[in-house]
C-alpha positions as CSV (number, residue, x, y, z in Angstrom):
1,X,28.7,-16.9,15.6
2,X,31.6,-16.9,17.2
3,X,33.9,-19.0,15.0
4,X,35.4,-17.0,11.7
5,X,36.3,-18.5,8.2
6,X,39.4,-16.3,7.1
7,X,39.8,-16.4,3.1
8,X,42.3,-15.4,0.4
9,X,44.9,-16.9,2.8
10,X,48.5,-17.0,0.8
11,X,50.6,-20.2,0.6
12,X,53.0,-18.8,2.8
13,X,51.0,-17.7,5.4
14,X,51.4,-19.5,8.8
15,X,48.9,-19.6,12.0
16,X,51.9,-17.4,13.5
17,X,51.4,-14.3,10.7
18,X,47.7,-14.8,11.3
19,X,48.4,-14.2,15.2
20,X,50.1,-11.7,14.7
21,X,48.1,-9.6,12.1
22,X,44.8,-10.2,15.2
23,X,47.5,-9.1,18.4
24,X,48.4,-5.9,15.8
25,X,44.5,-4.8,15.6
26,X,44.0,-6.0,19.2
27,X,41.4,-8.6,18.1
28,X,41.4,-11.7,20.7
29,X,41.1,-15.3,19.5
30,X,40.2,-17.9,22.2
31,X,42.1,-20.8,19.9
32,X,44.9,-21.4,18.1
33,X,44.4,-20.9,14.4
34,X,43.8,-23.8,12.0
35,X,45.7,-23.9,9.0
36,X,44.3,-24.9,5.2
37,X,45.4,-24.5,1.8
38,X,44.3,-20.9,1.0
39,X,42.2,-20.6,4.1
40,X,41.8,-20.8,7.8
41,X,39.7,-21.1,10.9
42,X,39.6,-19.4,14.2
43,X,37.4,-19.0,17.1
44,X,36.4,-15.8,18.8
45,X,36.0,-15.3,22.7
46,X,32.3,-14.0,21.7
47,X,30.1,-12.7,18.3
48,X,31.1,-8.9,19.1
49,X,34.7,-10.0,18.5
50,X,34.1,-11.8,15.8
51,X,32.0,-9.2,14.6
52,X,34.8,-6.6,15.0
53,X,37.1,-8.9,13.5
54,X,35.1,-9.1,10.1
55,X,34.7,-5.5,10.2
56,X,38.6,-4.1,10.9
57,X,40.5,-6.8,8.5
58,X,38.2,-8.3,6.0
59,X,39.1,-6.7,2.4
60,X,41.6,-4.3,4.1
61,X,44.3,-6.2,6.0
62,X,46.9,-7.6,3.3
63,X,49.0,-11.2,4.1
64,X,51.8,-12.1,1.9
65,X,50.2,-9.6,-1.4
66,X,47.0,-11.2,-0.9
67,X,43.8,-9.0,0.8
68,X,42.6,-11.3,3.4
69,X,38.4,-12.3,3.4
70,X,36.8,-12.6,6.7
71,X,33.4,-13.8,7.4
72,X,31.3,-16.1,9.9
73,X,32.5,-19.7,9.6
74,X,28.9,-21.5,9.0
75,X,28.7,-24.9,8.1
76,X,27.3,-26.3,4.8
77,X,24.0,-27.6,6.5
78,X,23.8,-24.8,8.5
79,X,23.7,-22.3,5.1
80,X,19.8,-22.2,5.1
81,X,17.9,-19.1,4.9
82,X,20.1,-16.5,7.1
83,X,22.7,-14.2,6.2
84,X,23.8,-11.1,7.6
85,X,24.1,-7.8,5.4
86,X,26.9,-5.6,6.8
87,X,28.4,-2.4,5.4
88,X,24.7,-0.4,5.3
89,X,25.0,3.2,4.8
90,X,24.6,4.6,8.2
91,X,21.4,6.8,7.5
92,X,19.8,4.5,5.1
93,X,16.0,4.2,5.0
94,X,14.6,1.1,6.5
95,X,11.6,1.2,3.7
96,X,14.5,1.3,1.0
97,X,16.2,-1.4,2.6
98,X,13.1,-3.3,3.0
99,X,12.5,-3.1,-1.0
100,X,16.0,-3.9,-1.7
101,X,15.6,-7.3,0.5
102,X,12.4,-8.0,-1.2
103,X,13.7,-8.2,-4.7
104,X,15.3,-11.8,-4.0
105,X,12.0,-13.5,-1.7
106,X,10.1,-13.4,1.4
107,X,11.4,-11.6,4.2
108,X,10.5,-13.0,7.0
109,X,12.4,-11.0,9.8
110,X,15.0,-8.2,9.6
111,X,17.5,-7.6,12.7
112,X,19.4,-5.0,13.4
113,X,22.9,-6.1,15.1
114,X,24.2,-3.6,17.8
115,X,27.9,-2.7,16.7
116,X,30.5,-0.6,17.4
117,X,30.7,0.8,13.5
118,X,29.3,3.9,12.1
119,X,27.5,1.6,9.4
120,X,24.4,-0.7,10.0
121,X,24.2,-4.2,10.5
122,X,21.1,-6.8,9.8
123,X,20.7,-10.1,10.7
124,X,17.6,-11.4,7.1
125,X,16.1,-14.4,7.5
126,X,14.2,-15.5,4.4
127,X,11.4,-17.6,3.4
128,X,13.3,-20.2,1.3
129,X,17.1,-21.2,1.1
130,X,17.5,-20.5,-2.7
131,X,16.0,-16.7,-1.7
132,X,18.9,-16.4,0.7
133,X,21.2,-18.1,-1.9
134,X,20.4,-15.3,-4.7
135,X,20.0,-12.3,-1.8
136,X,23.8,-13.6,-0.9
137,X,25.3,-13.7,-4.9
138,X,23.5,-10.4,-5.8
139,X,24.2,-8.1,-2.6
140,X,27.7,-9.1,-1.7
141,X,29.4,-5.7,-3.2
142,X,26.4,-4.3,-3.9
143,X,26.8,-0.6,-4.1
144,X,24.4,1.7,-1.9
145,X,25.3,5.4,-1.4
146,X,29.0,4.5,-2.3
147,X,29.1,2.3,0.6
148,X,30.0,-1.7,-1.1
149,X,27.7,-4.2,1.0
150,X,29.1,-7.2,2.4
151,X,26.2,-10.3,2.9
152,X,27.7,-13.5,4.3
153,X,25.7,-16.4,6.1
154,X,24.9,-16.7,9.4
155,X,24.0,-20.2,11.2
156,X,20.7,-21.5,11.3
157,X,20.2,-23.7,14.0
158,X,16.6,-24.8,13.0
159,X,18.9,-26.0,9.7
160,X,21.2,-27.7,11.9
161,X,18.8,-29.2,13.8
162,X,16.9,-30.9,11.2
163,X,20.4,-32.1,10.1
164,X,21.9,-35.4,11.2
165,X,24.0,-35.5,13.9
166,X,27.1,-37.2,12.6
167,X,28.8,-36.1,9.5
168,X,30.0,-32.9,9.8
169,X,33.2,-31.5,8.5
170,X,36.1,-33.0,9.5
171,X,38.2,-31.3,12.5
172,X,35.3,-29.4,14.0
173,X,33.9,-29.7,17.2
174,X,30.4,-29.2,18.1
175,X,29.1,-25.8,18.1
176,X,27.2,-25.6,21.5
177,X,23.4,-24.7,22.3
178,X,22.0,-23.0,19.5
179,X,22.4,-18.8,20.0
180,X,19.8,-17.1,21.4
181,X,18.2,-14.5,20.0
182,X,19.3,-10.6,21.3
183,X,16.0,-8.5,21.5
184,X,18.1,-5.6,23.7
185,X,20.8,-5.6,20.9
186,X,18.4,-3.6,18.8
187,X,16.4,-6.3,17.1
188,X,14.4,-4.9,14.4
189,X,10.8,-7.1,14.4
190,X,10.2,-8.1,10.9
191,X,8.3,-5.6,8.9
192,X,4.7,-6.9,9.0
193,X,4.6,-6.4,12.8
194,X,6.8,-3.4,13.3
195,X,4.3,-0.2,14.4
196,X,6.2,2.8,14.8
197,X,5.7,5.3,17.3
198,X,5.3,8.8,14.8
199,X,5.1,11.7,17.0
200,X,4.8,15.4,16.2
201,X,8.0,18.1,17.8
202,X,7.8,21.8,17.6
203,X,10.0,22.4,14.6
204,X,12.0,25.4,16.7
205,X,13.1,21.9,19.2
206,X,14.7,20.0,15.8
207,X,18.0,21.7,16.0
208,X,18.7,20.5,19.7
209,X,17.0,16.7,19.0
210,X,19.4,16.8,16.8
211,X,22.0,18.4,18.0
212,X,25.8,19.2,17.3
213,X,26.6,17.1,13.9
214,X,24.1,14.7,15.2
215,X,25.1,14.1,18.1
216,X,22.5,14.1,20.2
217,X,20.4,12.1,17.9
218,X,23.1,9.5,17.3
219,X,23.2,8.9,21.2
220,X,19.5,8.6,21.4
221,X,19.3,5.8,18.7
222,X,22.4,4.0,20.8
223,X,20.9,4.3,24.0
224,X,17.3,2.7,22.9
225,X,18.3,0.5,20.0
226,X,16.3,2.6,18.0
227,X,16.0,3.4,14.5
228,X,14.8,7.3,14.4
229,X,13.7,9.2,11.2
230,X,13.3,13.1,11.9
231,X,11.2,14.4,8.4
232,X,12.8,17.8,9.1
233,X,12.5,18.9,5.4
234,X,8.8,17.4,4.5
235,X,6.3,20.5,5.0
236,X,8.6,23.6,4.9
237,X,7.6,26.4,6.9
238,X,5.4,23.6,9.4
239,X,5.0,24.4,12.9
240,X,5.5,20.7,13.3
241,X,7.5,18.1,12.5
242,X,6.9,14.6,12.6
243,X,9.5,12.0,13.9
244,X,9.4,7.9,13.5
245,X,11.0,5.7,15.9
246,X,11.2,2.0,14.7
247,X,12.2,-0.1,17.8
248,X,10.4,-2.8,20.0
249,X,7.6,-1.1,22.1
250,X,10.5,-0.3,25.3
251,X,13.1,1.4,22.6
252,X,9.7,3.1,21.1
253,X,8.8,4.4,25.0
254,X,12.8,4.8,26.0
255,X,13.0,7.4,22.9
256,X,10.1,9.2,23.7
257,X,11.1,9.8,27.0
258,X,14.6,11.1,25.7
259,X,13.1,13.3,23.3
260,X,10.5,15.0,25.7
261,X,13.3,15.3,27.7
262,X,15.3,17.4,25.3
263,X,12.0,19.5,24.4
264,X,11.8,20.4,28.1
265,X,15.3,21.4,28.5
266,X,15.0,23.2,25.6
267,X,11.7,24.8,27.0
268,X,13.7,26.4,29.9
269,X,16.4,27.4,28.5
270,X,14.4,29.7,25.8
271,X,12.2,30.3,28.6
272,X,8.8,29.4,26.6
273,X,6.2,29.8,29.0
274,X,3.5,27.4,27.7
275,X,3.8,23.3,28.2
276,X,5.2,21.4,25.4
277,X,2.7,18.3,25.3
278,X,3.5,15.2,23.9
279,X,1.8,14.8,20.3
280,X,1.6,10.9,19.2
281,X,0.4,10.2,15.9
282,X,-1.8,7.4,14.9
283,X,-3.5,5.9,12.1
284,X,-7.9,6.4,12.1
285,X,-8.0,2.9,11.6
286,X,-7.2,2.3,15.1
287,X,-8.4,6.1,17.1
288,X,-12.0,4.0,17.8
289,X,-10.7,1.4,19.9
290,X,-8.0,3.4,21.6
291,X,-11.1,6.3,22.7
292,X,-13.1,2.4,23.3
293,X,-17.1,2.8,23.7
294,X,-18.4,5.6,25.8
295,X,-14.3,7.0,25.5
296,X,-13.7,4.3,28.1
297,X,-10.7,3.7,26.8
298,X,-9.6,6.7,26.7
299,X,-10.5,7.7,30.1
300,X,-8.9,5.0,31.7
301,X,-5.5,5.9,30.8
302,X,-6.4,9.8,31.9
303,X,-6.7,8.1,35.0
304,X,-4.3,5.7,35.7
305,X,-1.5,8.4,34.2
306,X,-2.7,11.5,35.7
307,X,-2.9,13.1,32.2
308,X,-5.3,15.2,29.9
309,X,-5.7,13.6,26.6
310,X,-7.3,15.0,23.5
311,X,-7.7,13.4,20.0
312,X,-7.9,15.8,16.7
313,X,-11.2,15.7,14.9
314,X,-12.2,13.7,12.7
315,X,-12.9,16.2,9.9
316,X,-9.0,17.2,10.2
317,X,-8.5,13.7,7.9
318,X,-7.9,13.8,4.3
319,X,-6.8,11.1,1.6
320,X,-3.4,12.0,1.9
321,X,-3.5,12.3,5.9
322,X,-4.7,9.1,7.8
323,X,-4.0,10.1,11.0
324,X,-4.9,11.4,13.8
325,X,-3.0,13.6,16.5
326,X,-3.5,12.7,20.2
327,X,-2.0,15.4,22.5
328,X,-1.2,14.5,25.7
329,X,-1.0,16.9,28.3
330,X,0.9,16.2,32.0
331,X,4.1,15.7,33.9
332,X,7.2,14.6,31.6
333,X,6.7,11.4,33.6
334,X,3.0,11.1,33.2
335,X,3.3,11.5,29.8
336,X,5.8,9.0,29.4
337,X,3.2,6.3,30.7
338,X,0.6,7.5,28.9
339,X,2.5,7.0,25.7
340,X,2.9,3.3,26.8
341,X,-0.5,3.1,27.3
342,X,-1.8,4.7,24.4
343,X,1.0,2.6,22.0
344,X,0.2,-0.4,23.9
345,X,-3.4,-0.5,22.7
346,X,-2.2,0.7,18.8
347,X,-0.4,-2.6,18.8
348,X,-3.1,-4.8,20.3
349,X,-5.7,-3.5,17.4
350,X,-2.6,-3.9,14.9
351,X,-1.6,-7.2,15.8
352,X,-5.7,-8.0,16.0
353,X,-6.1,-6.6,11.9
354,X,-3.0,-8.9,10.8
355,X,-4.5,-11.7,12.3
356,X,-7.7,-11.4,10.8
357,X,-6.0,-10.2,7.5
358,X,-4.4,-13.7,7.1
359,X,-7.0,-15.2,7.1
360,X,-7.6,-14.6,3.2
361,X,-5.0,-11.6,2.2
362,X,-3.1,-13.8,-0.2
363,X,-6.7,-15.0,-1.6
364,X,-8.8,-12.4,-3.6
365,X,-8.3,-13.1,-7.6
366,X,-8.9,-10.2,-9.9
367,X,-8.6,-7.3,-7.8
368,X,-5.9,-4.8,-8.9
369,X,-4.5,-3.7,-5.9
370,X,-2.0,-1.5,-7.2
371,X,-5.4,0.8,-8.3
372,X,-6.6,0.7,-5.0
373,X,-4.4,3.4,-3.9
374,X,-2.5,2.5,-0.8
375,X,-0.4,0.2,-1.9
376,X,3.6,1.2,-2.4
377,X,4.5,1.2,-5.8
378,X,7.9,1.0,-7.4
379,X,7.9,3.9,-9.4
380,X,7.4,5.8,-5.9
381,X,10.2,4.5,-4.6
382,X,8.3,2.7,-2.1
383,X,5.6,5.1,-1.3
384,X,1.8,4.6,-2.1
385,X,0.2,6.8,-4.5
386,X,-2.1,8.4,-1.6
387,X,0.9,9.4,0.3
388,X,3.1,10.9,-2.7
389,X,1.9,14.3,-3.1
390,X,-0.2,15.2,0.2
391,X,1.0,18.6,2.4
392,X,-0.3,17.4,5.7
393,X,2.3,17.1,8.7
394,X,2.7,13.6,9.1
395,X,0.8,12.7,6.2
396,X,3.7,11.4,4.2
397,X,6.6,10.1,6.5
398,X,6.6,6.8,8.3
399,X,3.5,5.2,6.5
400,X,5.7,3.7,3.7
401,X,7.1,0.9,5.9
402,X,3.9,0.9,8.8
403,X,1.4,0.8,5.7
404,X,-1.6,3.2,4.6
405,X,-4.9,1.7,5.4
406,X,-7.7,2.4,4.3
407,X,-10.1,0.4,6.1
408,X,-11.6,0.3,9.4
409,X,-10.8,-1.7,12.8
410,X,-10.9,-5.3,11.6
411,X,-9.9,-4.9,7.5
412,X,-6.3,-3.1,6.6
413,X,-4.4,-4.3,3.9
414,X,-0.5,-3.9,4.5
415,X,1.6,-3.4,1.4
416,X,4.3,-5.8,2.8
417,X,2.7,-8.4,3.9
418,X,0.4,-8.9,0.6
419,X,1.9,-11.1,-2.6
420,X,2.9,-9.6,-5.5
421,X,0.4,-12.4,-7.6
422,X,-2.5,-11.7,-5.7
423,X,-4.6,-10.8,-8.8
424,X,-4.6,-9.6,-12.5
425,X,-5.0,-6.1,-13.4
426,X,-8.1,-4.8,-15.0
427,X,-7.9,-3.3,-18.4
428,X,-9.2,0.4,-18.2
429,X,-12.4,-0.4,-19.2
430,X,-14.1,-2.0,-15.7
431,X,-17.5,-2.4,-15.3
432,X,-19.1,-1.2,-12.6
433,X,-20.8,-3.9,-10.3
434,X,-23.6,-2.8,-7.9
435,X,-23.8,-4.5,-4.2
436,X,-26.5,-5.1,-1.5
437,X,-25.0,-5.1,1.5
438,X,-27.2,-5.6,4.7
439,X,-26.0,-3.7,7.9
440,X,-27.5,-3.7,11.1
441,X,-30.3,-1.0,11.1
442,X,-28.9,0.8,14.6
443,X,-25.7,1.4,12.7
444,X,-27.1,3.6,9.3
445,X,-26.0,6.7,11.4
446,X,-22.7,5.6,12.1
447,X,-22.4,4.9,8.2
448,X,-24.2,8.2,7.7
449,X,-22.5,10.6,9.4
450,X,-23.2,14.1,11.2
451,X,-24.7,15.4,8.5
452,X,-23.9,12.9,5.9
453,X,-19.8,13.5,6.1
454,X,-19.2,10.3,6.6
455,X,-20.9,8.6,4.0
456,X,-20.0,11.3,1.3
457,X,-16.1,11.3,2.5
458,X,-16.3,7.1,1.9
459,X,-18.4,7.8,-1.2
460,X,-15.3,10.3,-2.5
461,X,-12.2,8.2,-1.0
462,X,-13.4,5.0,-2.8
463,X,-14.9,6.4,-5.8
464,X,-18.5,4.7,-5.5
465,X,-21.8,5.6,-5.4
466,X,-23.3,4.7,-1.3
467,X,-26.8,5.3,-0.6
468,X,-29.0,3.5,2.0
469,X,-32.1,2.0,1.0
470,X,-35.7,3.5,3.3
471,X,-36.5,0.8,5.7
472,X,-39.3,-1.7,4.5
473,X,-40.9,-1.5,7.8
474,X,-40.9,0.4,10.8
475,X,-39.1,-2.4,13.0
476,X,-37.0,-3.6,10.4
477,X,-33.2,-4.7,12.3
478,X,-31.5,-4.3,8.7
479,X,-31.0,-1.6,6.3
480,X,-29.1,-2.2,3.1
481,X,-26.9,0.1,1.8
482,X,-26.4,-0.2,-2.2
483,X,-22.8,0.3,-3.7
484,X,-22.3,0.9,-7.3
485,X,-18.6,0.9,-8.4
486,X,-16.0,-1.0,-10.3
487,X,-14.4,-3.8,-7.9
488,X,-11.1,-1.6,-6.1
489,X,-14.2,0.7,-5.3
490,X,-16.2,-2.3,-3.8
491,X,-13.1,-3.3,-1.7
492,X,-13.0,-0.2,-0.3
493,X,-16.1,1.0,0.2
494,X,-17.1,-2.4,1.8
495,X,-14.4,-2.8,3.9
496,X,-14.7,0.5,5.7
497,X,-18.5,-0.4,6.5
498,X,-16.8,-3.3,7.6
499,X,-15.3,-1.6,10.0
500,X,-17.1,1.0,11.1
501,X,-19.0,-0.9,12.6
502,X,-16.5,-3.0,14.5
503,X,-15.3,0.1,15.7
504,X,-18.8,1.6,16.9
505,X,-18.9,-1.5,18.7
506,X,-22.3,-3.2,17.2
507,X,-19.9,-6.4,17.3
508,X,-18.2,-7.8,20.3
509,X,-14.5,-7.1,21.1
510,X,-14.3,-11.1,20.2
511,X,-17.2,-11.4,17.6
512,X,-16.4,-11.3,14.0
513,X,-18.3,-9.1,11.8
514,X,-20.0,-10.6,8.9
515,X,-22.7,-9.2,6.7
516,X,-24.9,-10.5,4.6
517,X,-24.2,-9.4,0.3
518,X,-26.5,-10.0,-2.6
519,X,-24.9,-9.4,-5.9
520,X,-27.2,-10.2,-9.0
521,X,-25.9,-12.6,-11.7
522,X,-27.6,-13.0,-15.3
523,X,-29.8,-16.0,-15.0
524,X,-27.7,-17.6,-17.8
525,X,-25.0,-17.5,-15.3
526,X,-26.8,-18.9,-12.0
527,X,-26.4,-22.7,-13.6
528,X,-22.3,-22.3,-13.6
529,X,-22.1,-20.6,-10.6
530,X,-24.2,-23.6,-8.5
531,X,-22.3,-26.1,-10.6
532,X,-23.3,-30.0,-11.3
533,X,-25.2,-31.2,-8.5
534,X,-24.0,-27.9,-6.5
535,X,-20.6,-29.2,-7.0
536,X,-19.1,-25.1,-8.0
537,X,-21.2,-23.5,-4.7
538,X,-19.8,-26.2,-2.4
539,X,-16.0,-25.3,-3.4
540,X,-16.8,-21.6,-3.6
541,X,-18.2,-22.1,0.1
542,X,-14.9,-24.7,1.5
543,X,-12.7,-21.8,0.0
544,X,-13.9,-18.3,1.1
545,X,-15.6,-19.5,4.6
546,X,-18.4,-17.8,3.7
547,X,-21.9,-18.8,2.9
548,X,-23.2,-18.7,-0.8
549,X,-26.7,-19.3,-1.6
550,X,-28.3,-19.1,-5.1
551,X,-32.1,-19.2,-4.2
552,X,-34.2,-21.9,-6.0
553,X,-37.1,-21.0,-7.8
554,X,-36.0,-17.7,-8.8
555,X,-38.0,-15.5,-11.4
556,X,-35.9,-13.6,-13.7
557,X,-36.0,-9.6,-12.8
558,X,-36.4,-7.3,-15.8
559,X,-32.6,-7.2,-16.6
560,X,-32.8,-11.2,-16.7
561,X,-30.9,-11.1,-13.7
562,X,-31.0,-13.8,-10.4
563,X,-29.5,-13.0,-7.1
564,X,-26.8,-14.5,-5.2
565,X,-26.1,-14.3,-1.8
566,X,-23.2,-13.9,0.5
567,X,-22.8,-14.2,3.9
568,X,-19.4,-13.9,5.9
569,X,-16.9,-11.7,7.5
570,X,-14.9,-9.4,5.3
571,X,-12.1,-11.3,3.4
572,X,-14.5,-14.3,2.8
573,X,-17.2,-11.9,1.1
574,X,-14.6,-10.6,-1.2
575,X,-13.1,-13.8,-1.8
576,X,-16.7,-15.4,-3.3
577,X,-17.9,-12.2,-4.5
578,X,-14.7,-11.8,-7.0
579,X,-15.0,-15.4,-7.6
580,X,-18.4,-15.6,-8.8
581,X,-17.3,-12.6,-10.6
582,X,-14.7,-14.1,-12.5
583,X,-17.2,-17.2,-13.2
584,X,-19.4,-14.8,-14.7
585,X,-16.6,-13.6,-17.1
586,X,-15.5,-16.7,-18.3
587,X,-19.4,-17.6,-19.5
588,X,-19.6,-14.0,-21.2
589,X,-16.2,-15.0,-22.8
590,X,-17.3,-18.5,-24.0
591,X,-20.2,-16.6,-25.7
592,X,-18.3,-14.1,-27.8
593,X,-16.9,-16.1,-30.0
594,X,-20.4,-18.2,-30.8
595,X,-21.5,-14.4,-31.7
596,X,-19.4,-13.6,-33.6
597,X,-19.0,-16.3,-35.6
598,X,-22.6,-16.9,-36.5
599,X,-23.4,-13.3,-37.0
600,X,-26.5,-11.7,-35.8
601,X,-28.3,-13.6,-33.5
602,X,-31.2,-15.5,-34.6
603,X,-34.1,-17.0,-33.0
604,X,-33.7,-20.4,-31.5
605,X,-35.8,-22.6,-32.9
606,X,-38.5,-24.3,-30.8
């Protein structure tokens, strides 16, 4: 990106005025410029020239009475699906920015260029060309927080690539080897992977993370490449603030350092006797496998860091409060490896519930996810309904661009990463379904709870009746736990037994947790759910992965009912239990209309 396209050029102008308007801002060129009709081409000794290049002169330097354009010279076939967004208001909110890029497509990464200027730069690739296309008309002058932005394209080299060889446009040279990417330039992973490190500060050590008109902070974010929020005015009056540091996993760790350092100082200086220990914040969904079974885990990093480690309780959680707070207790240096540790394994159980979320995220029809509550929704502003209007510390900050989940270990749901067509709405007037679902009988008093808190805090969060059914027998290996609820409640509820018990460890680290479900259809509806010759069960079973069975020979309960069952891991279950669902619909539709045509019902004739 080293070459520059220079537009607006007058009819007057010569390569010499150009020279001379790049020696007057001290901006070297590594070639003499190339003259057209109206506009012109020069080549920069490397992109942060050309970089500051676009940013001193374009829209401000005048030539001849007209205001020159400056922008990255890229070449029709390599104008693909990347285009850099300069100009961003220097302490604009990478969840508002994230909303603002979604408008035009799929994002799929978001880099932030280290410069020299006070503003931010991003590097957006998208999904399609015609997204970056739109992105490119709509944005260029876009106004955010009275700063205009400026989008341009960047090269693509997969583009290039594909294209031929020969052909390009006349009077260029090749470009060289494709550019390589600049992770230590503050790359910015794209949002579905990007796990912040949230940590809690005393709020009397703010002013001096802060520092002197920001000072401090601003040299903090240079230094690690580092995008850090401090929520100083969420929670007034807290004892605690939390802080969110978006950066790859070394900026994360490089910024933690810097700020325990600060806190230290600090410490000494208003001579406060008792340690200041490093508080990391992390979502529940992932506390069980970081504490591992038996707190192995856990222990393991006490070890190998020297450090005491504690993990709030588990009653401290509330809807609007997913996390948990893990104090850490040891040298400034110990604790500094323990947070890698401890972040380390956040990411590995991350990365494992994106993986397993692929595998049908996109795929579950007539489930309105916007009701299930931890989804962002526009009128928010980006911020789920669950974390609008909660007073916990830590409870709202940070979890608008990491994602609120709900679920355990293997089943979260991110807001980004889900389409916006995933399913319909349902009118207000849902019926509720009931669900068998058959766990493992060991794990009832995981699902339970001391005391029954579990069980009645999943019962409250997803707004369904649980209960657990008494054992047939004595050495029965499967309990089944009946859920009554409309469908959002279903997806919750079952997707926290889900994985609970992934988390308690009654699966493998590598084994897949599927359950078996029996949901009862009306016998009327058992034909159209096998299908002709089984043809509807076989597609139902090649689409979800999971395992549908519609018993032969069934008798008819007392509600005229059959049942089905499912078998499979999370995703797949919901999958065919929505779908047979939605089968079951369209039959009670199709009937309607014979009702109420013909009036009352009358007896069939024999």
């Amino acid at each position: 990106m080293n070459k520059l396209y220079i537009g607006n050029v007058s009819e007057q102008a010569s390569a010499l005025d150009l020279e001379s308007i790049f020696e007057e801002w001290k901006i070297p060129f590594s070639a003499p410029f190339l003259v057209k009709s109206g506009y012109a081409f020069v080549d920069c000794p490397d992109e942060k020239v050309a970089m500051r290049a676009i940013d001193t002169l374009s829209g401000k330097v005048e030539l001849h009475g007209k205001v020159l354009e400056v922008e990255h010279s890229v070449p029709k076939r390599q104008r693909s699906c990347k285009v850099q967004i300069r100009n961003i208001p220097p302490h604009m909110q990478w969840e508002v920015l994230d909303g603002l890029l979604a408008q035009y497509g799929t994002v799929e990464s978001c880099e932030q260029v280290n410069t020299d200027t006070e503003t931010a730069v991003v590097n957006v690739r998208y999904a399609a060309k015609d997204q970056a296309r739109e992105a490119l008309d709509k944005l260029n002058g876009f106004l955010m927080e009275n700063y205009a932005l400026k989008v341009s394209y960047i090269p693509d080299e997969t583009a290039a690539a594909d294209a031929p060889a020969v052909g390009g446009r006349r009077g260029f040279n090749p470009r060289g080897p494709p550019r390589q990417g600049s992770p230590t330039l503050g790359a910015r992973p794209k949002l579905q992977s990007d796990v912040p490190l949230r940590m809690l500060v005393p709020t009397q050590f703010v002013g001096a993370i802060i520092g002197k008109e920001g000072a401090t902070i601003r040299n903090i974010t240079k230094q690690t490449h580092s995008k850090i929020d401090i929520h100083r005015k969420e929670n007034a009056g807290a004892a605690e603030k939390p802080i969110t540091v978006h950066s790859t996993p070394e900026g994360c760790s490089s910024a933690c350092r810097n700020i325990m350092e600060i806190m230290q100082k600090e410490a000494i200086d208003t001579k406060i006797t008792e340690e200041v220990p490093l508080k990391i914040l992390a979502h529940n969904n992932f506390v069980g496998r970081l504490i591992g079974k038996e707190g192995r885990n856990l222990k393991k990093i006490e070890q190998d860091t020297d450090t005491k480690i504690t993990i709030s309780p588990l009653q401290d959680l509330t809807l609007y409060n997913p996390e948990r707070t893990i104090t850490v207790k040891g040298t400034l240096e110990a604790c500094a490896k323990a947070e890698e540790e401890i972040m380390k394994k956040i990411r590995e159980s991350y990365e494992n519930d994106v993986a397993a979320m692929h595998l049908q995220s996109n795929l579950i029809p007539g489930l309105n996810l916007n009701a299930l509550g931890i989804f962002p929704g526009a009128a928010s502003g980006g911020m789920s309904p669950s974390v609008v209007s909660g007073p916990p510390a830590g409870a709202q900050a940070g979890y608008q661009s990491f994602g609120c989940s709900v679920f355990g270990g293997e089943v979260p749901f991110w807001a980004s990463t889900l389409s916006s067509s995933t399913g319909t709405a349902f009118s207000p007037q849902v019926e509720s379904e009931t669900v068998h679902l058959f766990i493992p009988a060991l794990a009832v008093g995981a699902i339970i709870g001391k005391q029954g808190q579990h069980i009645k805090q999943l019962s409250r969060f997803a707004g369904a009746s649980i209960k657990i059914a008494p054992a047939d027998e004595n050495d029965t290996k499967q309990r089944m736990v009946i859920i009554t609820g409309p469908p959002e409640a279903q997806f919750k509820a079952q997707g926290r037994i889900f994985g609970k018990l992934k988390e308690e460890n009654f699966f493998g680290p590598k084994e897949e947790v599927k359950l078996e479900a029996h949901i009862k259809v009306p016998s009327f509806a058992a034909g159209r759910v096998i299908g002709k010759g089984g043809k509807t069960v076989n597609e139902l079973q090649n689409l979800t992965s999971a395992e549908v069975v519609v018993p032969r020979d069934q008798t008819p309960d007392e509600n005229d009912q059959v049942v089905v069952k499912i078998t499979g891991h999370f995703y797949a279950s919901q999958l065919a239990q929505r779908k047979i669902q939605e089968i079951i619909s369209q039959v009670r539709r199709q009937q309607q209309p014979k009702a109420s045509a013909t009036g009352p019902p009358v007896a069939r004739r024999k």
